[in-house]
Structures are given as structure tokens and as C-alpha cells.
C-alpha positions in Angstrom: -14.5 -11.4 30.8 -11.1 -12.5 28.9 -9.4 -9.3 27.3 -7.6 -10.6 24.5 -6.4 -6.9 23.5 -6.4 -2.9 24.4 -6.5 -0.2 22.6 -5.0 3.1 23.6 -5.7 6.5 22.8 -2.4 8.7 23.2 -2.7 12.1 23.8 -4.8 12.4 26.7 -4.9 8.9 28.0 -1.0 7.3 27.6 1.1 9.8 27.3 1.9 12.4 29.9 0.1 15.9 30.0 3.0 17.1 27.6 2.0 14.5 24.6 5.6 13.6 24.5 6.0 11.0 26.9 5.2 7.9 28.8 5.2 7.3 32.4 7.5 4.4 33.3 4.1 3.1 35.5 2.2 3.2 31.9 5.3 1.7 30.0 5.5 -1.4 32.8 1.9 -2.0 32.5 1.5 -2.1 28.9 4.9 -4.2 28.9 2.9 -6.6 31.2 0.3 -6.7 29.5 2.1 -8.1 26.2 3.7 -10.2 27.5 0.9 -11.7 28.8 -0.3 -12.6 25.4 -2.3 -9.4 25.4 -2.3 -7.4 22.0 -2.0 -3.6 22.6 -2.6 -1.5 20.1 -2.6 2.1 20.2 -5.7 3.7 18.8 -5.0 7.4 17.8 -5.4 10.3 15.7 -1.7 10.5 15.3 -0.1 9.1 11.9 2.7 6.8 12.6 5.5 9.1 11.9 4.3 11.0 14.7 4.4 8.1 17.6 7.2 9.5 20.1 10.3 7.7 20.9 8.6 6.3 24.3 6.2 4.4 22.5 8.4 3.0 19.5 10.7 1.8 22.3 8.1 -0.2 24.0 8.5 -4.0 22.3 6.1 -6.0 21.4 3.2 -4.0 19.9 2.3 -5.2 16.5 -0.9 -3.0 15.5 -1.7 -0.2 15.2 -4.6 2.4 13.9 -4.0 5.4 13.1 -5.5 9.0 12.1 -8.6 8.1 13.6 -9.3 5.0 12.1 -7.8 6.2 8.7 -5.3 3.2 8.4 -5.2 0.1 10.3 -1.4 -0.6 10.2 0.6 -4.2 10.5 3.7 -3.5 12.2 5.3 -7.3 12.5 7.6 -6.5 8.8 10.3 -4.9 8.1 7.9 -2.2 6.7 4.2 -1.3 8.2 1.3 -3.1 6.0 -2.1 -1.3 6.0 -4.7 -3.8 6.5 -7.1 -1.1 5.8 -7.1 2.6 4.7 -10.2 5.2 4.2 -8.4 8.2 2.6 -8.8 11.4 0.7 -8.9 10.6 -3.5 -6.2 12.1 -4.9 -8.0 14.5 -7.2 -9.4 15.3 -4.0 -6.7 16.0 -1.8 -5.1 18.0 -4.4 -8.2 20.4 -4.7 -8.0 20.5 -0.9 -4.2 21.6 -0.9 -4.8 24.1 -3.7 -7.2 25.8 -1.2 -4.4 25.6 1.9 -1.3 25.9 0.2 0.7 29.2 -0.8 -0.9 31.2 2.1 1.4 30.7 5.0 -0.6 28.5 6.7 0.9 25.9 9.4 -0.8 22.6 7.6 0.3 19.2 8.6 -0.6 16.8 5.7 -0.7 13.1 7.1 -0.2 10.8 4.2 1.9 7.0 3.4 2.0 7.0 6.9 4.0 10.7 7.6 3.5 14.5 7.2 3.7 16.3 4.1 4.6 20.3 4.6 5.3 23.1 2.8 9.2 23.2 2.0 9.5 26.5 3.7 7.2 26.3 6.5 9.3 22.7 7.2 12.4 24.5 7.1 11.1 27.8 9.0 9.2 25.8 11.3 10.0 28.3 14.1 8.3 31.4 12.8 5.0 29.2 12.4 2.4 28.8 15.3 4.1 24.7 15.7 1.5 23.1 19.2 4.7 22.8 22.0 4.3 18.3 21.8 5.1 18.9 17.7 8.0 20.6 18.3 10.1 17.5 18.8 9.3 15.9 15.5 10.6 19.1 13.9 13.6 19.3 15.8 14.0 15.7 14.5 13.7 16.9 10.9 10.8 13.9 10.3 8.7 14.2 7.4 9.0 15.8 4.7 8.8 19.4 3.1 7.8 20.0 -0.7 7.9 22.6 -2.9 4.2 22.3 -3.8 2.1 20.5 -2.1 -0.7 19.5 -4.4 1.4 18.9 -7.5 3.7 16.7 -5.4 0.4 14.6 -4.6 -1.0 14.8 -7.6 2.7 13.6 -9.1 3.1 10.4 -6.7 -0.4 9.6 -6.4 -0.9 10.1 -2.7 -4.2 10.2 -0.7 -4.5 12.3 2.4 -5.4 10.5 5.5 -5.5 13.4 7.5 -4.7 17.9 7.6 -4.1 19.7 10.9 -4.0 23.2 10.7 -2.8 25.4 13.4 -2.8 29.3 14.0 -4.7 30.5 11.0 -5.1 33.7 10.8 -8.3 35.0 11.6 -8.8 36.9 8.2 -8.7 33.7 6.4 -10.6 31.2 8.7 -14.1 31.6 7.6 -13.2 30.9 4.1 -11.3 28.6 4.2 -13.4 26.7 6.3 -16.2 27.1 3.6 -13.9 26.1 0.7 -12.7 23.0 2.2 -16.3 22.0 3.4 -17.2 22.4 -0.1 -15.5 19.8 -1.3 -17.5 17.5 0.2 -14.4 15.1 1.2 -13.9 16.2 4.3 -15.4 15.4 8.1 -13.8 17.4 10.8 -12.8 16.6 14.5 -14.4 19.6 16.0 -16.4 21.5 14.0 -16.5 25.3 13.7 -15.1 28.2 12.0 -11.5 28.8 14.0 -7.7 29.0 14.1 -6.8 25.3 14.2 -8.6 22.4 12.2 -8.4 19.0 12.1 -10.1 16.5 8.9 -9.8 13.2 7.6 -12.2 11.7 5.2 -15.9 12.3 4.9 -16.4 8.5 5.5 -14.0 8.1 8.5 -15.0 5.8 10.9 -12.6 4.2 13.7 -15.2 1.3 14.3 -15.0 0.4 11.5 -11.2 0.1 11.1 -10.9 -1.3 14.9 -13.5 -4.3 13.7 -11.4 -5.0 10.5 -8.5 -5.5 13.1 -10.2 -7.4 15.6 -11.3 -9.7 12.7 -7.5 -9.9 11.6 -6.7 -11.3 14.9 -9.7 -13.1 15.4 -10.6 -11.7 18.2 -14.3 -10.7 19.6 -15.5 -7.1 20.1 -16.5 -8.2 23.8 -12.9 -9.4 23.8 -11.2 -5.9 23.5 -10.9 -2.6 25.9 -10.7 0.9 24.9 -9.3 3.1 27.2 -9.7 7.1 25.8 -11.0 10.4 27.1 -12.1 12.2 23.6 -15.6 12.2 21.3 -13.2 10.4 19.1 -12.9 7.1 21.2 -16.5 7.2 22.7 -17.9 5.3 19.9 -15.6 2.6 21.3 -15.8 2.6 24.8 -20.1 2.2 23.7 -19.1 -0.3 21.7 -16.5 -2.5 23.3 -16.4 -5.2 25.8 -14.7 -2.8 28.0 -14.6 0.6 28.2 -13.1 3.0 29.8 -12.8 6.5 30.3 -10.1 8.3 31.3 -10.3 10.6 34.6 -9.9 13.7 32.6 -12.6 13.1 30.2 -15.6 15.0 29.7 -18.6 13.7 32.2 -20.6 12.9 28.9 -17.7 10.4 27.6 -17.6 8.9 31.8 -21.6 8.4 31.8 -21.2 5.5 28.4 -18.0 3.8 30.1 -18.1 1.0 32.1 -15.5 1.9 34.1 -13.5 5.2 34.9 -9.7 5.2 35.7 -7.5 7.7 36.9 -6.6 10.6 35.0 -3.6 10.8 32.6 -1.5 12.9 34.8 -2.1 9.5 37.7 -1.2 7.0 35.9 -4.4 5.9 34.3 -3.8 3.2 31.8 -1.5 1.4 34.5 -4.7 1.3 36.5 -6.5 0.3 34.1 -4.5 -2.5 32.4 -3.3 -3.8 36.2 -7.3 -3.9 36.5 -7.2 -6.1 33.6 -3.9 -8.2 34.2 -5.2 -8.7 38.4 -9.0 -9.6 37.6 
């Protein structure tokens, strides 16, 4: 079997237990492996914005999909292209911010490729419930904070490609939950009534962004690898020529791979990929 290009989940699978960084053994391999002529392209829930400083320094990768399969990003320009997007209308996005905003909720509103927050919780950011491998971007001062969120997307047009919430408070949690669901734009990650929530689009579907890509390059399905250790990449690792589970994913997402590497905290996408670049 020729691999012609891998995909990588991040959090999990390339970067390090703190979802900040990249092993020198991962950044070597995947360095090997492009230049090689092999295309890797990171495959993640993450919007772009998001991608820490380890992986932007890593040259060479070209592609990239995002926010589970929301966009499917051409990085060669001076500017990202989206070769495909499945987003949140905007008369819908701004009915699901009218729900969110106003009520001191952490909310992380990916969008155009970076996060949309309110102007006060962006500023505050340290009195808000931030997860520990956010806190960077923060410190940063990336994206951007608005006075109102809905009216600002209503305003410049903007679909949502994906909302995490974290720390809700318990008080408001089942209704929200309701609200948004009522819409009827939403899917969610994980489903459940709870503190934290993650949703993109009802249609969402990284399959189908990954085989819009694979077409782009002209490349097969039995071509490509997937290496990942969540329910979002295990449609993948079914589907593609290889895939692979990380050694810290569940024993359900291990029993569809092909193969099983070491977990993230070993090294395992050098493992993998040295698999690859040795066989």
C-alpha cells in the first residue's frame, strides 16, 4: 500500500497530553514524512486560529480540515482558501447566539476561520471557567471579542462553523440545551445535558470534507491514513486505507483500526508515520 497522505487528529493523537505542544519525535516524523512527498494534513476539531505555534512552525503542510470537517482549508496563499465549508446559516447562528449570549456564559464561536467572544468575557477571560490548553490563545489576545455577538453576525454575514461552551452553570444547562436543540441546526459532539458543549452543523460530516480533499489532490481513499483516538475520527479510520488508532483510544475505536500505535504521551504518530516512511 502507497500512502500518498495522513491525516492527524491533534488533541489526543499529535500533540502532547497538554494540547499545547508537539514532541520533537512527532515534529521529525511528520517533517519526514513531507518531505517525502507525503501530504499531511491535520484533521481536527480545532478552527485554524486555534493551531498552536508548534504546528504552524512545521513547513510544508498545505491542508488542512478543520472543526470537524466544517471547512476544508487551502493553506498554499498568502491567505487560507476553503475548498469546502458546511456551516451554520446566518439567520441561524444568530438565533443560536441570542439563546447563549448575555448570560455569562464561556462560548467560543468558531467562525471565517477564528473565535468570536463576548467583548467582556474576551477581556475578563480569567474570571471565566477557560480549559488550561485555551489559555495560551488568550494570553495571545487571538480572536476577537464583540460587543454583541448575534448582531455582529447578523451585521457581517457570518456563519458559525462551530460553539464550545465551557462551565455552564448548572441552573441554566438543561435549557439551554433544549433551546439550542430546538433550532434544529445543531449536531453535537457528545450529547447530553451538562456544563460544557460542543456543536457544529446538523449536517456535519468529516467524510465528506476529507473526500472533497482527497479529490483536490487526486488522491485515492485507500491512498490516505488517519491516525485519531476519538468517535470523531472513527468514521475514518473505517473508512480509509489505513487506520489507526491511537494507544489511548477507547477499545471500541482500537477494534475498527487496522493498526494501533503508541499512545500520545509515547510518541505515537512518529510510530506510526516511521511505520509508513520504513514499510
Amino acid at each position: 500500500m502507497t500512502i500518498k497522505a495522513i491525516l492527524l487528529d491533534l488533541d489526543g493523537t499529535t500533540l502532547k497530553p497538554n494540547k499545547i505542544n508537539i514532541s520533537p519525535e512527532n515534529q521529525a516524523a511528520i517533517q519526514n514524512a513531507l518531505q517525502r512527498g507525503i501530504k499531511v494534513i491535520p484533521c481536527t476539531g480545532r478552527v485554524l486560529d486555534m493551531f498552536p505555534a508548534d504546528l504552524e512552525n512545521i513547513k510544508g503542510i498545505e491542508y488542512a480540515v478543520t472543526c470537524h470537517g466544517g471547512r476544508v482549508l487551502d493553506l498554499t496563499g498568502s491567505a487560507p482558501k476553503s475548498l469546502y465549508q458546511n456551516l451554520i446559516s446566518v439567520e441561524k447562528s444568530v438565533e443560536i447566539l441570542e439563546i447563549i449570549e448575555n448570560k455569562g456564559i464561556y462560548c467560543e464561536v468558531a467562525a471565517a476561520n477564528t473565535i468570536y467572544m463576548e467583548k467582556e468575557i474576551w477581556q475578563n477571560w480569567k474570571n471565566y471557567p477557560v480549559p488550561a490548553h485555551h489559555v495560551w490563545y488568550l494570553e495571545q489576545k487571538r480572536g476577537l471579542g464583540v460587543d454583541c455577538l448575534s448582531r455582529y453576525f447578523k451585521e457581517n454575514g457570518l456563519e458559525i462553523n462551530k460553539v464550545n461552551i465551557y462551565g455552564m452553570a448548572e441552573a441554566l444547562q438543561a435549557d439551554i440545551y433544549q433551546r439550542l436543540n430546538a433550532t434544529g441546526a445543531i449536531r453535537h459532539t457528545n450529547e447530553g445535558v451538562g456544563p460544557d458543549l460542543e456543536f457544529s452543523a446538523a449536517a456535519i460530516c468529516k467524510k465528506e470534507a476529507v473526500q472533497v480533499l482527497l479529490r483536490h489532490l487526486n488522491i485515492l481513499p485507500e491512498e490516505a491514513m488517519i491516525i485519531g483516538d476519538s468517535s470523531s475520527d472513527v468514521e475514518l479510520i473505517r473508512w480509509l486505507g489505513w487506520g489507526v488508532a491511537m494507544g489511548n483510544a477507547p477499545d471500541w475505536i482500537k477494534q475498527d483500526a487496522d493498526s494501533v500505535t503508541l499512545p500520545c504521551q509515547e510518541n505515537g504518530v512518529a510510530a506510526a508515520i516511521n511505520q509508513v516512511l520504513e514499510g
